[in-house]
N, CA and C of each residue as an Amber inpcrd file, in Angstrom:
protein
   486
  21.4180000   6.9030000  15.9710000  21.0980000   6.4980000  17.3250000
  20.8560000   4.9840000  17.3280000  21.7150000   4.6110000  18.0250000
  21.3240000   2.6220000  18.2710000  19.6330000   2.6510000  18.8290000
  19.3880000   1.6880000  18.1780000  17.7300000   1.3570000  18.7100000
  17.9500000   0.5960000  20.0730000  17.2520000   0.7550000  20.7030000
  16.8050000  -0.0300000  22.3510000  16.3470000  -0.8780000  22.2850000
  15.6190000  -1.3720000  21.1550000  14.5550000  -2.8550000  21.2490000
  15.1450000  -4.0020000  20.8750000  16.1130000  -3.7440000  20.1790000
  17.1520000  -4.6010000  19.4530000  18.1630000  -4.7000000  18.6760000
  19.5590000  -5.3940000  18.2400000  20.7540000  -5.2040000  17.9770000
  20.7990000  -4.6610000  16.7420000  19.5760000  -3.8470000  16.5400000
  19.9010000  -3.2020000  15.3320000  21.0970000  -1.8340000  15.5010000
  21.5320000  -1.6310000  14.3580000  22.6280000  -0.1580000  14.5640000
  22.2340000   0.8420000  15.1360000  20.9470000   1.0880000  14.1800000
  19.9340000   2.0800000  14.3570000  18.1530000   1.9900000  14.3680000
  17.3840000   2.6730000  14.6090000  16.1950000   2.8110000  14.4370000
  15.6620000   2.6260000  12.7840000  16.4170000   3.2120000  12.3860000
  15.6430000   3.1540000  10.7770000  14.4130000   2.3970000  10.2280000
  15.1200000   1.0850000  10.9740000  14.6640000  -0.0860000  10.7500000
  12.5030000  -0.1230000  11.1810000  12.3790000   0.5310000  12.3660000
  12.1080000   0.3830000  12.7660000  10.7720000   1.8960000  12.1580000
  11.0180000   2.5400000  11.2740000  10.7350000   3.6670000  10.9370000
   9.7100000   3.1420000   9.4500000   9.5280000   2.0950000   9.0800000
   8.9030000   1.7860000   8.1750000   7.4320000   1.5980000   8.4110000
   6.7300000   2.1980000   7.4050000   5.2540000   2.3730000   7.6250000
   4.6460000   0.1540000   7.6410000   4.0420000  -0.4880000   8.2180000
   3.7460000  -1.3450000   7.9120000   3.1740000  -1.9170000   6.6960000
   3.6370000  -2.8110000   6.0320000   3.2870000  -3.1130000   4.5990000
   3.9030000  -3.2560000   3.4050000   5.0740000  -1.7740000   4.4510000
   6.1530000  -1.6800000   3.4290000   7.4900000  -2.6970000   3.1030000
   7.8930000  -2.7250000   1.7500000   9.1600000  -4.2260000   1.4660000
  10.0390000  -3.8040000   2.6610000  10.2670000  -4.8870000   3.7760000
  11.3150000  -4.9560000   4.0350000  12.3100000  -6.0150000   3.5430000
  13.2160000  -6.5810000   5.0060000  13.9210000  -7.5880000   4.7510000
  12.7330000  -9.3340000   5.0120000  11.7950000  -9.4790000   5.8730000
  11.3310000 -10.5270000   5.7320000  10.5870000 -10.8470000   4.4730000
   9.8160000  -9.5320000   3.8390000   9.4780000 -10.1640000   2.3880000
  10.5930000 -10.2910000   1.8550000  11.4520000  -9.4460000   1.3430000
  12.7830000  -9.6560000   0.0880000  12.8840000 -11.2990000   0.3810000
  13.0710000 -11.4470000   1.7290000  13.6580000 -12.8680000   1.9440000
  12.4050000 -13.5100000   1.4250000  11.4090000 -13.6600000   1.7640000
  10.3970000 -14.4660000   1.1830000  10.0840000 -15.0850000  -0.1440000
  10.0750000 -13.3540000  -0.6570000   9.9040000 -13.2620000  -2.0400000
  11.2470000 -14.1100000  -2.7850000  12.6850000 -14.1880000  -2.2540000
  13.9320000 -15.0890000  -3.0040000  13.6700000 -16.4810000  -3.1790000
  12.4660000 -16.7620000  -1.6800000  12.3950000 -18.1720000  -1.7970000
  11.3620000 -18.4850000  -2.5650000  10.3730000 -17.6980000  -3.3980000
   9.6360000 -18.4100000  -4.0460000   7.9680000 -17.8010000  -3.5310000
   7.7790000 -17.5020000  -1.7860000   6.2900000 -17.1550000  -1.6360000
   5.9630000 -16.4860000  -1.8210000   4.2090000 -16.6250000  -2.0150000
   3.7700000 -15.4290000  -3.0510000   3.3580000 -14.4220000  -1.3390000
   3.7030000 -12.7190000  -1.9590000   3.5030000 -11.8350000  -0.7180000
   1.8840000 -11.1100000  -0.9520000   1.2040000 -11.7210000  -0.0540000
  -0.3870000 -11.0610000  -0.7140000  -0.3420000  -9.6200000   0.5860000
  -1.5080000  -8.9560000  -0.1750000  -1.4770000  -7.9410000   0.6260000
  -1.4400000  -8.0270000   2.1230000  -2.4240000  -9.1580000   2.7710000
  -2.1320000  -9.2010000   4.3310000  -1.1310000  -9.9160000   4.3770000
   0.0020000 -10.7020000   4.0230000   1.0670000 -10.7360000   4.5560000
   2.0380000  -9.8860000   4.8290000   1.9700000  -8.9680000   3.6390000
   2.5100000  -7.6930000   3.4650000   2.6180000  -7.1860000   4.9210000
   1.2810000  -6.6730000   5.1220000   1.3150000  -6.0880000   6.4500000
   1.6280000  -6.5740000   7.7880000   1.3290000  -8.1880000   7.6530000
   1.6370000  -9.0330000   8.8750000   3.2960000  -8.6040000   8.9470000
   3.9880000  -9.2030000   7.6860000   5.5070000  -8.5250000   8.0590000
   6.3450000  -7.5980000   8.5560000   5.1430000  -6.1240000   8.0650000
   5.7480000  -5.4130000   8.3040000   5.4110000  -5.1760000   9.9260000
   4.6610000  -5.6930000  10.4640000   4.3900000  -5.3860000  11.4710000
   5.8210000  -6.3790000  12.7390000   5.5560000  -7.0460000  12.2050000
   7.4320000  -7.9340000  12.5070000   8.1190000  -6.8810000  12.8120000
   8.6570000  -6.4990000  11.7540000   9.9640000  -6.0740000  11.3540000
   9.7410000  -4.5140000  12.2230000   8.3810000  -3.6690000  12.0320000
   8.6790000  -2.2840000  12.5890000   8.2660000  -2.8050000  14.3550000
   7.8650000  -3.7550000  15.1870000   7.5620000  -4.1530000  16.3310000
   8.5530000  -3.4820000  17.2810000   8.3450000  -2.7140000  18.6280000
   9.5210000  -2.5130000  19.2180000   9.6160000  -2.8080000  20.4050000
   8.4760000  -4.4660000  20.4040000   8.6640000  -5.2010000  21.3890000
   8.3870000  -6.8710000  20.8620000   8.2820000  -7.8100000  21.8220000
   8.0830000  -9.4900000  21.2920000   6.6780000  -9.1900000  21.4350000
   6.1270000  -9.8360000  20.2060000   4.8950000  -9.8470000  20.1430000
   4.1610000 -11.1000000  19.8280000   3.0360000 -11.4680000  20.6110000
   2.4500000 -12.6080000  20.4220000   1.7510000 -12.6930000  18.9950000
   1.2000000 -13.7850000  18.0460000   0.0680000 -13.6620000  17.5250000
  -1.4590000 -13.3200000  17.8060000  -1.5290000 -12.9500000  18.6670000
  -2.8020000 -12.2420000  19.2050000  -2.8400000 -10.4930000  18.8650000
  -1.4570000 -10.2010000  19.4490000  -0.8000000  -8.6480000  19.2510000
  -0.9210000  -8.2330000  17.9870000  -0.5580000  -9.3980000  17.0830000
   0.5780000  -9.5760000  15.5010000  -1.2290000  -9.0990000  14.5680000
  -2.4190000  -9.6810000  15.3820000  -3.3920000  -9.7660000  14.3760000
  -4.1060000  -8.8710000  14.8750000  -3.8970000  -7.7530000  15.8820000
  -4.7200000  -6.3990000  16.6180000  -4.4760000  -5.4720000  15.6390000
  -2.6770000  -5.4470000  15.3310000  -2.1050000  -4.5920000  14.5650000
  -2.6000000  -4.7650000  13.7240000  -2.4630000  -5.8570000  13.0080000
  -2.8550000  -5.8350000  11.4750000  -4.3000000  -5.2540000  10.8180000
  -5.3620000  -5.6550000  12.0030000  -6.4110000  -5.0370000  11.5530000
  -6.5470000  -3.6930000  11.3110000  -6.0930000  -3.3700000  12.0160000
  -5.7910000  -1.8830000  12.0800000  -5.6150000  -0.9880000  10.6140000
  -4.4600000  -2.3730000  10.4400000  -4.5790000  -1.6110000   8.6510000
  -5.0150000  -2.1760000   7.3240000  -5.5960000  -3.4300000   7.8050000
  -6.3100000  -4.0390000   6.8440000  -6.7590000  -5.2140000   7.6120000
  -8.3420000  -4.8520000   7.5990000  -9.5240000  -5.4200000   7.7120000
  -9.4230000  -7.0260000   7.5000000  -9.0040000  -6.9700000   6.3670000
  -8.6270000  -8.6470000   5.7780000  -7.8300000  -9.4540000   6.5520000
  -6.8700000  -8.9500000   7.0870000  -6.2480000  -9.9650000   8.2230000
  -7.1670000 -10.7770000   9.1940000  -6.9090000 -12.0860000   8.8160000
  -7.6760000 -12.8910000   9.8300000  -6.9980000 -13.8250000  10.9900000
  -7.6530000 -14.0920000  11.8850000  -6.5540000 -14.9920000  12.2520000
  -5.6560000 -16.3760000  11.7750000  -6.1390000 -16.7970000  10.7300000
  -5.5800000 -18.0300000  10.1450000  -4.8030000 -17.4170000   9.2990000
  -4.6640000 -16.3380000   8.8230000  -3.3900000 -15.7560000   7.6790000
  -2.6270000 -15.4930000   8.7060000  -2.8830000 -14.9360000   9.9950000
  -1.7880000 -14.5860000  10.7890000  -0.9840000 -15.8280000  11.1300000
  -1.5840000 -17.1600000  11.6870000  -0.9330000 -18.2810000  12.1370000
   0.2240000 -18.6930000  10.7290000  -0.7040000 -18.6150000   9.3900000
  -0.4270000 -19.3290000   8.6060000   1.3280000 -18.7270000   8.0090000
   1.1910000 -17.5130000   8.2840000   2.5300000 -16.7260000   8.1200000
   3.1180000 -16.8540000   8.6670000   2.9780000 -16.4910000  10.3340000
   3.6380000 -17.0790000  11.5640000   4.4620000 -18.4820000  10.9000000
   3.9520000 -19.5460000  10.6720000   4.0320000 -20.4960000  10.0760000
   4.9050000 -20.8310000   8.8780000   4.6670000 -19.9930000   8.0940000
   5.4360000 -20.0090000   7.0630000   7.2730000 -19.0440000   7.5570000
   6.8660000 -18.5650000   8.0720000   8.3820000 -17.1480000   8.5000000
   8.8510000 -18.5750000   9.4560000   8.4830000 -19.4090000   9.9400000
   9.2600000 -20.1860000  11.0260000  10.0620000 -20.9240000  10.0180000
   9.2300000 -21.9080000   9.0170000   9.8240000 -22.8430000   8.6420000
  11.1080000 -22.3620000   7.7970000  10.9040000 -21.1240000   6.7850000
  12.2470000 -20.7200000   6.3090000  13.3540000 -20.1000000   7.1730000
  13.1710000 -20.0610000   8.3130000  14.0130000 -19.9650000   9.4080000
  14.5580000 -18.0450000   9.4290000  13.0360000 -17.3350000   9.2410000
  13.4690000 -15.8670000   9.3140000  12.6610000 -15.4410000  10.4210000
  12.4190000 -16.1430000  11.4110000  12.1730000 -15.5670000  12.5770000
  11.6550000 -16.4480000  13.8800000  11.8460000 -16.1610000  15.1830000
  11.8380000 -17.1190000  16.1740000  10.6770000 -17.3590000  16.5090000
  10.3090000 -18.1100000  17.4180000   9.1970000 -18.8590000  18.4900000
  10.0000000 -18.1900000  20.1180000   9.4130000 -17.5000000  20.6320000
  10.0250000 -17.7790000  22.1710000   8.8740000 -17.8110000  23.0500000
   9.2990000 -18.5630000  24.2820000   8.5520000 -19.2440000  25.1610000
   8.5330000 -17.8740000  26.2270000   9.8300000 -17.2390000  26.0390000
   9.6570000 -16.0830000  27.0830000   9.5820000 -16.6080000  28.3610000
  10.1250000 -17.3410000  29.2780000   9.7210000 -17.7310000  30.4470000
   8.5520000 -18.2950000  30.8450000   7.7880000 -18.6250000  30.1900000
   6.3660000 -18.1460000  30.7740000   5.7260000 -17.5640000  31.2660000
   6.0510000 -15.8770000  31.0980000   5.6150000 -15.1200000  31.9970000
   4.2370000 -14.7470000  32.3270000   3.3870000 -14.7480000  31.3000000
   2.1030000 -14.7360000  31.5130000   1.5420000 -15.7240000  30.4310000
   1.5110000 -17.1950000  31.4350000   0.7630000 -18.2090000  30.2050000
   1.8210000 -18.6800000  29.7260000   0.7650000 -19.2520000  28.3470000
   1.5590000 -19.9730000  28.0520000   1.8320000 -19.5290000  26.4210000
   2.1140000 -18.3020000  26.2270000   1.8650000 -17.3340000  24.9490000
   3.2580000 -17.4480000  24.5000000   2.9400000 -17.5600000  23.3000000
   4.1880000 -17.6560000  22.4840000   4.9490000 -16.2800000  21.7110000
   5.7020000 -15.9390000  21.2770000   5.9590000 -14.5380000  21.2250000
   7.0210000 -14.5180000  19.8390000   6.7670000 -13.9280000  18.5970000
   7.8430000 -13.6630000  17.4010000   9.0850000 -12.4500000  17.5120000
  10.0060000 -12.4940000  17.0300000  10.8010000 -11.9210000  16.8950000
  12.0210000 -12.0890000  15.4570000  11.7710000 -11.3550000  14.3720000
  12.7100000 -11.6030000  13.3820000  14.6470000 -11.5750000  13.5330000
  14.9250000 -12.1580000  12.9590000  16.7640000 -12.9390000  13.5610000
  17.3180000 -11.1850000  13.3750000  17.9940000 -10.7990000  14.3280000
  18.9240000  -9.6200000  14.0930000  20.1860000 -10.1890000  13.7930000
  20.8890000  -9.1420000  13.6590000  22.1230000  -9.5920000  12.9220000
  23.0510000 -10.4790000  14.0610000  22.5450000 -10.5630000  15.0320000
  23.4630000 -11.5570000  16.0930000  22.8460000 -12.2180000  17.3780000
  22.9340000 -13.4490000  17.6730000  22.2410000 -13.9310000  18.3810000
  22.0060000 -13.3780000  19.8320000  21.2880000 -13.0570000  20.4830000
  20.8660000 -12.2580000  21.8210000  20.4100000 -13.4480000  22.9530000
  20.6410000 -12.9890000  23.9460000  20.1110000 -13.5110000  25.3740000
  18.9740000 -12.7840000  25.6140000  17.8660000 -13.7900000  25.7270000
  16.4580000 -12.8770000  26.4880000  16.6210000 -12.6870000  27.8450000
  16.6710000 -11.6320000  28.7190000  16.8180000 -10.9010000  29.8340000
  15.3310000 -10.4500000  30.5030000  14.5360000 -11.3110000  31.3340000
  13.1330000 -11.0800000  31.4900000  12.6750000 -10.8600000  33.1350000
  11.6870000 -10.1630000  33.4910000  11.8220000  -9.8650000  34.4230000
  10.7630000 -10.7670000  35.1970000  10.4460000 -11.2120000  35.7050000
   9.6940000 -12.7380000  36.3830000   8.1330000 -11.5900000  36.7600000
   8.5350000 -10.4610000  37.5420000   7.2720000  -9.6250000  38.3050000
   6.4360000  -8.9120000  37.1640000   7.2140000  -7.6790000  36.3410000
   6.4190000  -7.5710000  35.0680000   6.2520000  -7.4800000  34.1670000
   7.5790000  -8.7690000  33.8500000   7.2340000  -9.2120000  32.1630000
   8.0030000  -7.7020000  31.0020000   8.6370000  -7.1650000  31.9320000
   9.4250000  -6.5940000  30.8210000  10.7310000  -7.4440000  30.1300000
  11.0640000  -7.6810000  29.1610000  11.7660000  -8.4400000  28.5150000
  12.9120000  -7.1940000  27.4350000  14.1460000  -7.3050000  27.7980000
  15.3010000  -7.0260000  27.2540000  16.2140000  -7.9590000  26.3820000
  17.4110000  -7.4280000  25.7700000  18.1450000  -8.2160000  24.9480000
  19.1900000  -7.5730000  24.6640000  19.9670000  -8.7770000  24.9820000
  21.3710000  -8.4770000  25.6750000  22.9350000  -9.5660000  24.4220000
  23.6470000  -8.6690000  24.2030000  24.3420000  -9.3770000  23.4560000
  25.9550000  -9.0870000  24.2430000  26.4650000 -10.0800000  23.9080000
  27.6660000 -10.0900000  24.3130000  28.5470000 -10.9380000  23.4840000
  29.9860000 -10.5460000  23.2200000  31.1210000 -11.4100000  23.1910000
  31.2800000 -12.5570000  23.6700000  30.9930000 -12.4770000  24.6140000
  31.2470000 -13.8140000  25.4460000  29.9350000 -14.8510000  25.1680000
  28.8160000 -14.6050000  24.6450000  27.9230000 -15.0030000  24.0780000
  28.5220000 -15.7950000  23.1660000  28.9050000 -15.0320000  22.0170000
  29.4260000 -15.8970000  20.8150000  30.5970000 -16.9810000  21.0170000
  31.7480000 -16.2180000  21.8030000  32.4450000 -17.2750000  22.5190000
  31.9720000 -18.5700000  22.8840000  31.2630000 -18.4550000  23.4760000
  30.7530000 -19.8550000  24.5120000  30.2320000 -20.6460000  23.1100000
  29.1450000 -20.1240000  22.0890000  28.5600000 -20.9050000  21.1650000
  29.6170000 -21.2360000  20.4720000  31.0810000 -20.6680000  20.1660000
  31.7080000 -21.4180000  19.6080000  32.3580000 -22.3940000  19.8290000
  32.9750000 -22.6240000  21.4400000  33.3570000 -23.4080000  22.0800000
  31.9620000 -24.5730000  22.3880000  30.8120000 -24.4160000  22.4400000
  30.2700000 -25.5370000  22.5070000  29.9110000 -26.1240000  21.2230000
  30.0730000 -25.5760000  20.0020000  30.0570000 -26.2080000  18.6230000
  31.5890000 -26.9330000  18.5060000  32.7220000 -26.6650000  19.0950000
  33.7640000 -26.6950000  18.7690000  34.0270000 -28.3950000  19.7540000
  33.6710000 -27.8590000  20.8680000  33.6930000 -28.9780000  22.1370000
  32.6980000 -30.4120000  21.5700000  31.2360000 -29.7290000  21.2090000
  30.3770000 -31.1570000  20.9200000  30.2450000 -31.3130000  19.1910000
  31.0140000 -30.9960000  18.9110000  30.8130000 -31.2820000  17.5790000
  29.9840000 -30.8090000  16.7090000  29.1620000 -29.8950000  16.8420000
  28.0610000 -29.3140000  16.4160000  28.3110000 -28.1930000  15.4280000
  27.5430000 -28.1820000  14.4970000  27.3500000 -26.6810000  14.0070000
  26.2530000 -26.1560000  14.0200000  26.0880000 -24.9310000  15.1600000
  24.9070000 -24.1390000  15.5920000  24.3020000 -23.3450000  14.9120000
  22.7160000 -24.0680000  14.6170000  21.9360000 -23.1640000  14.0660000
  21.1280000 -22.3380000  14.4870000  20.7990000 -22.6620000  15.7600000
  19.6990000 -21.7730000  16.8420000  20.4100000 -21.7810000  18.2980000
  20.1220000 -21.0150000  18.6820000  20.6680000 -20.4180000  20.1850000
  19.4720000 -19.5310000  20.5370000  19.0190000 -20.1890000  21.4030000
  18.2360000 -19.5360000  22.8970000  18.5690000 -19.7340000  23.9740000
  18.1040000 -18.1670000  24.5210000  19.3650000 -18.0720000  26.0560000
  17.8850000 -17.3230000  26.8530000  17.1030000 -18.0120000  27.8020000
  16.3470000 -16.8750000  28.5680000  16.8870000 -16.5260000  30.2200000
  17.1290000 -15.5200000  30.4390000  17.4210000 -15.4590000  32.1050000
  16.4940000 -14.5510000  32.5180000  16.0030000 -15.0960000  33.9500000
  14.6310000 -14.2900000  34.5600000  15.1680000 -14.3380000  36.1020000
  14.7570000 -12.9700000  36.3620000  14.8270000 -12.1690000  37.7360000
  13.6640000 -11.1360000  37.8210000  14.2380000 -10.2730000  39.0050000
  13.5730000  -9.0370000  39.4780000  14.8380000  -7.7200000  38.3200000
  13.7040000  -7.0700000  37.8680000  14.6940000  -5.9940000  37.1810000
  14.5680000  -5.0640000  38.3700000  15.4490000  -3.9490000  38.3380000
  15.9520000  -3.0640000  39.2050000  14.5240000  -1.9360000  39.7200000
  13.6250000  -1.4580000  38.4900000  12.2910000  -1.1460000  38.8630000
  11.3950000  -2.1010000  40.2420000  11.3140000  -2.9800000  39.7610000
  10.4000000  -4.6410000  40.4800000  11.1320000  -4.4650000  42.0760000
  12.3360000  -4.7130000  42.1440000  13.1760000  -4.8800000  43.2050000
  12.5730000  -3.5060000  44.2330000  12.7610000  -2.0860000  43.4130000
  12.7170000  -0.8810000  43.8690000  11.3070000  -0.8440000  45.2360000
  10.6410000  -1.7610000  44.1210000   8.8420000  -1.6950000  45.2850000
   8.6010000  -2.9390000  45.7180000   9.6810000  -3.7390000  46.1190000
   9.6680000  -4.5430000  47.0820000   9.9430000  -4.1190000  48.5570000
């Protein structure tokens, strides 16, 4: 069954107890950082998420399963997963605030699809997506390393109780 939350194939992904190795430690662990037990869990909480989650969210969860999570291991990971470039920052529209929100890279770059009234947020991939990024690497000379796409409306619910 394709997962709903994101361009994954399937759910599987998404079926892992928190803590457990996924793909953001393996990746971690290739580059060298050491994985202590609360990062462990901060990751896994990434990777099994089946929505964008702020660092506020990222460190509710974690307590949950270990006490030791504080908020400065949460930033500091946050932190560390940005700079090796295994997972995003999004601004999300601003839908409520000015909260910042993680999401680890799926296998293909997505358009955030957000709804302005209540902040439900989708992700949307297309052909014509990749198209365009290649033609504007191709057109300005560029070779693209990040692509963010947010579009905000009324989703079809919002509209319904207007």
């Amino acid at each position: 069954m394709r997962c709903t939350c994101c361009p994954r194939p399937d759910r599987a992904a998404h079926t892992r107890p928190p803590g457990a190795a996924g793909r953001l430690g393996s990746d971690l662990r290739r580059r060298g950082a050491p994985r202590t037990r609360q990062r462990r869990t901060i990751l896994g909480i990434i990777e099994t998420a089946n929505k964008h989650l702020d660092a506020a969210q990222i460190l509710r969860r974690a307590q949950k399963t270990d006490r030791g999570v504080d908020r400065v291991t949460v930033y500091r990971t946050l932190g560390l997963l940005k700079r090796h470039g295994l997972i995003d920052e999004l601004a999300l529209l601003p839908l409520r605030g000015h909260r910042h929100y993680y999401e680890s890279h799926g296998p293909r770059d997505h358009i955030h699809v957000a709804c302005i009234r209540c902040g439900k947020v989708r992700e949307f991939e297309s052909q014509l997506y990749d198209d365009l990024k290649k033609q504007i690497s191709r057109d300005c000379g560029i070779e693209i390393s990040v692509a963010r796409t947010e579009v905000g409306g009324l989703c079809a619910e919002c509209r319904g109780k207007s």
